[in-house]
N, C-alpha and C positions, 0 to 999 in steps of 0.2 A: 431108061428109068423114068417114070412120072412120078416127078417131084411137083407135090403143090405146094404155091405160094404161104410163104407165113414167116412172120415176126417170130414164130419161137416155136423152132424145131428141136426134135432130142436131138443132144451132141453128138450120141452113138452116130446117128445119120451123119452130121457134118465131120466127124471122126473117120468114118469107112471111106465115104469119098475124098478125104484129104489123103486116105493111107495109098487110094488108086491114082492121086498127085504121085505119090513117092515111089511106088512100083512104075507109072510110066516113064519120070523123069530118069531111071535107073536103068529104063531099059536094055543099053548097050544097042548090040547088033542082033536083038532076037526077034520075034515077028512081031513085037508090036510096037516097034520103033516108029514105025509108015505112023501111025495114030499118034505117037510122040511129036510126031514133024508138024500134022496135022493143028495139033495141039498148042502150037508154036507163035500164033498169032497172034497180037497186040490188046489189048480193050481198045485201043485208038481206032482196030479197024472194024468194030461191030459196035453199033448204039449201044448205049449205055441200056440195059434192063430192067427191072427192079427185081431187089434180090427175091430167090427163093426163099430162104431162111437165115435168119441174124441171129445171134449170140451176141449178145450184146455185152455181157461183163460174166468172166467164169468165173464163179464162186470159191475153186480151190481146187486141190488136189495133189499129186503128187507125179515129178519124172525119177524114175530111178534106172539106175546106168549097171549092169551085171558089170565088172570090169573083166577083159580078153587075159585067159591067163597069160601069155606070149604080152601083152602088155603090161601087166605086171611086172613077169621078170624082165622086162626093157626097162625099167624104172630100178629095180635091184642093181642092173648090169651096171646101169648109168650113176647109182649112188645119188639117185631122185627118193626124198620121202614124200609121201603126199601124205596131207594134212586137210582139215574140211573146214570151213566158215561161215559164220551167223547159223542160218536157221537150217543148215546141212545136215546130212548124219553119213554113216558110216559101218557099215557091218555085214559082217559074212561075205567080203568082198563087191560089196552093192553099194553105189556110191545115189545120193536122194536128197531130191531139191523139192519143197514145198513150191507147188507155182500159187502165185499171189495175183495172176491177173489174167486178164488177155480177150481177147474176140475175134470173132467167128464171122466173114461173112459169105455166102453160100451163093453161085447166079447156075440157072439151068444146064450144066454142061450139053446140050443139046445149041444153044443161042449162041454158039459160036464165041460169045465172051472171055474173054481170058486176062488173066488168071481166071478161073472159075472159081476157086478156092481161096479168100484171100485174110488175113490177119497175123495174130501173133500170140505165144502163150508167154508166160511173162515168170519169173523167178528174183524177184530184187531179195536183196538181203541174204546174199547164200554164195555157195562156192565152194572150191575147195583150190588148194594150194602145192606146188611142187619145190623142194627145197634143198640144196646142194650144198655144203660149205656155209658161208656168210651170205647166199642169196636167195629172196624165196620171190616166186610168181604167184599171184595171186588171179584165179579165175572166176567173177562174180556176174550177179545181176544180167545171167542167162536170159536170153529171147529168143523162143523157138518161132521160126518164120517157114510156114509149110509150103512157100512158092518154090517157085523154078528156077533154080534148084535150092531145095530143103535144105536149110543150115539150121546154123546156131550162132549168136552174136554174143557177146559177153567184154564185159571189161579188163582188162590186163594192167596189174600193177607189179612192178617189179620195187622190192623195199618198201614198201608202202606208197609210193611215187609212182600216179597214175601214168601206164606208155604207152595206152592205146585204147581210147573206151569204144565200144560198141563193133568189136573186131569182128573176124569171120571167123569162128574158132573151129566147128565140126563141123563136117556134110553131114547130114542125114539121109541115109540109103537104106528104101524102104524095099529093096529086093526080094527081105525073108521075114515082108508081115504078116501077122496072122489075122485072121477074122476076130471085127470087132468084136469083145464082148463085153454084159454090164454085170457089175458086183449087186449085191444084195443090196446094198443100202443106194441103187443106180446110179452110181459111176461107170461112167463110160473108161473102159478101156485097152490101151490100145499097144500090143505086144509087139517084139521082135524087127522095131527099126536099128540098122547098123552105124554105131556111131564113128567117125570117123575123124582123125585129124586133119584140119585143113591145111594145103600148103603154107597161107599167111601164119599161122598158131606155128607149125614144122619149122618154119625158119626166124620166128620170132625167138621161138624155144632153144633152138638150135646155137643162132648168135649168146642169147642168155648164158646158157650154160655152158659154151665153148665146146660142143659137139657135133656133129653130122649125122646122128644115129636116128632121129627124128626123121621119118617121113612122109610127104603127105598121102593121106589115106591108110594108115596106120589103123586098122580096128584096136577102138577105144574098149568098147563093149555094147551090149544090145540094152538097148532102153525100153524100159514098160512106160506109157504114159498113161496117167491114172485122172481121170476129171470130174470133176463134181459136176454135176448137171441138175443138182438145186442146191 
C-alpha cells in the first residue's frame, strides 16, 4: 500500500489499517501468523521515521458494544444487574460510550517500524456498572488502545472506592471485522471487533462477587466504533 506522507489523513485510512492490527494480532495458528511474527519487532529496532499520518485530536463519536445474548443471561444466572454511568446509554441490548478524545498516529507499515499503528481513543465520563446484593462495580473512563494486543483500560471502583484505575478490562479481537465504512455526515466507522473479558477484569470480578463463573475471554459483545473525522 502507498501511503503518502501527511499531517492529516482521513481516519477511515488510519481506522482500516488499525482494523488489519486486530486481525493479525488474532491470528491464532492460520496462514498469516508467519506475518504476525514478522510483525513482532520493537520501534527500538528500525529508526525512528516520520509519521505517514497523524490525528492529532478526534473530535467525537461514539463505541457501542451489541451485548452476547449467552452473556446476558450469565449476568441473569449470576444475579448481576448492570446499570450505565455519566454520558452512557443503554438500549435494545446496546450498551454506548461517547468517546471524548484520542489520537492517531499512522508510520509506513512497509519501514519496518513497529507498532506501526499507535495511540488511543478515549471515553472519560461514562460507564456502566454491575451490581449484586450490597455491592456494585463500577466500569468508567474506557481507553481504547489498538496495539499488540488490542485492549481496553478502564477504571474499577467497587462502592464508590476506587480498586484499580487504568485496569486491563477487554481484549479486542478483531477476527470478524468488517470493511471500513463512512456515514453521511463522514464518520468513519468501524464494525464487528470482539469484545472480550480479560483475565485481570475475570478474576477481579470474580473475587468481588464471590463466584468463578467469570472467564477470561468470555464474549462481552461486538462493538461498532463510530468516529467523527471533523
Amino acid at each position: 500500500m502507498n501511503i503518502r506522507k501527511s499531517t492529516k489523513a482521513p481516519l477511515a485510512l488510519v481506522l482500516a489499517l488499525t482494523a488489519g492490527i486486530g486481525l493479525s494480532a488474532c491470528s491464532g495458528g492460520d496462514s498469516s501468523s508467519t506475518d504476525t511474527s514478522a510483525a513482532a519487532a520493537t520501534s527500538s529496532t528500525v529508526e525512528n521515521p516520520e509519521p505517514a499520518a497523524v490525528v492529532q485530536a478526534i473530535p467525537g463519536g461514539t463505541t457501542e458494544v451489541a451485548l452476547d445474548a449467552d452473556f446476558v443471561s450469565a449476568l441473569g444466572t449470576l444475579g448481576l444487574t448492570p446499570g450505565i454511568i455519566g454520558g452512557a446509554t443503554f438500549a435494545d441490548g446496546t450498551l454506548g460510550f461517547p468517546i471524548t478524545g484520542g489520537t492517531v498516529t499512522l508510520y509506513d507499515k512497509e519501514t519496518g517500524y513497529r507498532p506501526w499503528v499507535q495511540g488511543v481513543i478515549l471515553h472519560q465520563g461514562s460507564g456502566f456498572s454491575l451490581t449484586a446484593g450490597g455491592t456494585t462495580v463500577e466500569l468508567t473512563n474506557f481507553t481504547v488502545d489498538p496495539g499488540k494486543p488490542a485492549r481496553l483500560f478502564g477504571d474499577v471502583s467497587v462502592n464508590g472506592q476506587l480498586a484499580a484505575p487504568s485496569a486491563p478490562l477487554f481484549n479486542l479481537n478483531g477476527r470478524d471485522l468488517k470493511p471500513v465504512t463512512m456515514d453521511a455526515d463522514g464518520s468513519a466507522v468501524l464494525e464487528g471487533t470482539r469484545v472480550e473479558l480479560s483475565e485481570e477484569a475475570a478474576g477481579l470480578l470474580n473475587q468481588t462477587f464471590g463466584t468463578d463463573a467469570l472467564t477470561a475471554n468470555l464474549l462481552i459483545g461486538i462493538a461498532t466504533i463510530t468516529v467523527q473525522t471533523a
